[in-house]
N, C-alpha and C positions, 0 to 999 in steps of 0.2 A: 573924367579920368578913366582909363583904359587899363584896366587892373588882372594881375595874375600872379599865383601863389606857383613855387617851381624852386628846385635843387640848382643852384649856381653850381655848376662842375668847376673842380678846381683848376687852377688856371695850367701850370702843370702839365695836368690831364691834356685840356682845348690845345695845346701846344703838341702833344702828343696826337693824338686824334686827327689835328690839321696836316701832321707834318706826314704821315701814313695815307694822308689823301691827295698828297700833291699831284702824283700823276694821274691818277683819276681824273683829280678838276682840272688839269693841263687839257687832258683826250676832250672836256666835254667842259668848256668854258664859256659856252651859250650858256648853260645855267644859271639859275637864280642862287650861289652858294652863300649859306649863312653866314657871315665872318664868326670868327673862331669866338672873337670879344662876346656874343648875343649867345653861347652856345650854353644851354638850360635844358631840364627836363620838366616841362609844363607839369604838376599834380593837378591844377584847379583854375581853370577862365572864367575870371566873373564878367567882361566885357567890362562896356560903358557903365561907370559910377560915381557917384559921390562920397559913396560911403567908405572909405579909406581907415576911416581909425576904429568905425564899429567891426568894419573887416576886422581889422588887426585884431582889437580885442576878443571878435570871437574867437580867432584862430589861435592867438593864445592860449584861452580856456580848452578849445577843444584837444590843442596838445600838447596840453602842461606835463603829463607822465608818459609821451612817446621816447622812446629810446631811438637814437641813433644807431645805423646801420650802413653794410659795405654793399656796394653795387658792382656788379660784375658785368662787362659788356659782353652781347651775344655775337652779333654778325651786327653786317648792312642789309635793310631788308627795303621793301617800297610799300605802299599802296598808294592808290587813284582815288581821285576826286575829280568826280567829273569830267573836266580835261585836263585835268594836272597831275602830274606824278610830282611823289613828294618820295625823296632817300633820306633814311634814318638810319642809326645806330641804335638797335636794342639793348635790352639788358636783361640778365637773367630774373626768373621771380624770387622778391623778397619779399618772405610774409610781414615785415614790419612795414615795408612801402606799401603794401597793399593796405595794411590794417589804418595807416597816417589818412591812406587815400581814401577809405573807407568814413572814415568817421569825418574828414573834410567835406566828404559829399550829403553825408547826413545831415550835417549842421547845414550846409547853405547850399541844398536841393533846390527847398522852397521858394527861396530868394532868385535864384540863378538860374536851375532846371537843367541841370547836365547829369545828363543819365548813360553814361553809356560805356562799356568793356573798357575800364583801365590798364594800357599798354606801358610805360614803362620806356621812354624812346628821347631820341636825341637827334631832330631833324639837322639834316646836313646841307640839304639841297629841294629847289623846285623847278621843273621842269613843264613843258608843253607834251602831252603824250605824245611820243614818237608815232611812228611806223610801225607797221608789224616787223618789219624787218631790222629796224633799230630796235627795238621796243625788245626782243630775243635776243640780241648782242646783247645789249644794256644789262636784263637782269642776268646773263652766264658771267659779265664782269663783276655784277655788284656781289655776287655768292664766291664769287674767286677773293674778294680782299676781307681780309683777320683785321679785324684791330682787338686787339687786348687789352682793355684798360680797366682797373678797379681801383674804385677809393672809397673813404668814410665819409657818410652823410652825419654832419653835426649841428645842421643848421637848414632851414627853407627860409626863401625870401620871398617879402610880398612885391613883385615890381611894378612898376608903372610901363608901358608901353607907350613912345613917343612917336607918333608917326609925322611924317611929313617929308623925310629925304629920300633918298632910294634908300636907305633897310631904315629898320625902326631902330630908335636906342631905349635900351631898358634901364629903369632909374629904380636903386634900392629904394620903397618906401620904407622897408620893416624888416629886420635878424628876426629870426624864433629861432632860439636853441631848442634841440634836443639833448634827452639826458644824456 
């Protein structure tokens, strides 16, 4: 099982967000675009697993008195992997998603091993690295469009990732409220 802990955006929101990016993804319909449906903010990938209910249970324990929080989007921003560009949607820092994110890491480091600057992000799209000369159109577009969206976090979910069609489907295994 292909397991990951992550903020389900309200749907709402993914409607809004899609609907701010249609002529983007019109200009630039080569891309790999996330459908709206799959659109999450990863806090924790534990990959390939079995352990599905000890997951759960730790993660319950670990944030039985987190408080719920608003998340406020930044811009579209990118980074590279290798030869792939990946466009997201940021979001402003919230010290209580840090602190969820914080102490998620702490519990299941050992287990998992992901160590690395917590971003706060909403991928939209993946891409082949351009040209240099698309590659400088690309990001003066992507810093030209605003989306503005904010909502209340009251809940993370543990999902499964389903691979095998062209996109992946994500399957609730687990609600955690927050207070």
């Amino acid at each position: 099982m292909r397991l990951f802990l992550a903020i389900d955006v309200p749907k709402a929101v993914k409607e809004k967000i899609y609907q701010e990016l249609s002529s983007f993804r019109n200009d630039y319909r080569e891309f790999n675009w996330v459908p709206f449906e799959n659109y999450h903010i990863t806090l924790y990938f534990f990959g390939e697993t079995n352990k599905n209910e000890s997951i759960d249970r730790r993660i319950k324990k670990v944030v039985f008195d987190q408080e719920g929080f608003h998340l406020y989007s930044n811009a579209l921003d990118f980074f590279i992997r290798g030869k792939k560009m990946i466009i997201f949607l940021n979001f402003q820092r919230e010290r209580k998603l840090e602190k969820l994110v914080e102490k998620v890491n702490k519990e299941f480091f050992s287990d998992f091993h992901q160590e690395k600057k917590y971003l706060p992000h909403l991928t939209l799209a993946r891409c082949r690295l351009p040209s240099k000369q698309q590659y400088f159109l690309l990001k003066k577009k992507i810093k030209q469009i605003k989306i503005n969206v904010s909502f209340l976090v009251k809940e993370i979910i543990l999902f499964q990732s389903l691979l095998g069609g062209k996109k992946p489907v994500y399957k609730k295994i687990s609600t955690i409220n927050l207070l």
